[in-house]
N, C-alpha and C positions, 0 to 999 in steps of 0.2 A: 451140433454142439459137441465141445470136448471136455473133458475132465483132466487137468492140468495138476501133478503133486506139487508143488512148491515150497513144502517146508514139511521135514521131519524131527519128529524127538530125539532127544537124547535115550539112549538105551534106560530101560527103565521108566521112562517120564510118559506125561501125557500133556497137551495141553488144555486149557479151559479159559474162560472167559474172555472169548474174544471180542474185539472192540476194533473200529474203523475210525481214524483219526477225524478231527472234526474235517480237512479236507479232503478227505476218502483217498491220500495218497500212502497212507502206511497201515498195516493191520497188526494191533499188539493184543499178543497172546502171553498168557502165563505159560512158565514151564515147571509144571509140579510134579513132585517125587524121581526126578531124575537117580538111578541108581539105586533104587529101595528094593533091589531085587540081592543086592550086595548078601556074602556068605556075612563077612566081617569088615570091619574097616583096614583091613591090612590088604583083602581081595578085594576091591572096588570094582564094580561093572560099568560105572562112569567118573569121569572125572570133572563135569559139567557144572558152573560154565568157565571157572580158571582153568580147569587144566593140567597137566604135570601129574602133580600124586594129591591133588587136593581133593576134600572131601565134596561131594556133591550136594548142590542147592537149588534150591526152587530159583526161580529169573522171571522175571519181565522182557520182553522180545518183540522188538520193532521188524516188521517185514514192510520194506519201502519197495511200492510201486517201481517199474520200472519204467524211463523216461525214455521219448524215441528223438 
């Protein structure tokens, strides 16, 4: 047996309440508290999930199966 990472947080974040689509090909997870480690809103430690200089947000996250 091996243990495979497949999916990392955003800096700050964690995830929770995972869920296996009803066909078991994608697993969604939340992604909470992304960047709550932040000094101020001016120092942001993520910018998840737009990006740029935007303030960071909890998400919903599909991780699809991959097909051979």
């Amino acid at each position: 047996n091996q243990v495979i990472r497949f999916a990392v947080t955003p800096k700050g974040g964690e995830f929770c309440s995972p869920t296996l689509s009803p066909d078991r090909q994608e697993l969604w997870v939340n992604v909470q508290h992304p960047g709550d480690d932040s000094p101020d809103l001016k120092t942001l430690s993520s910018n998840f999930p737009e990006g740029g200089d935007a303030i960071p947000k909890s998400a919903m996250v599909a991780i699809r199966r991959k097909t051979s």
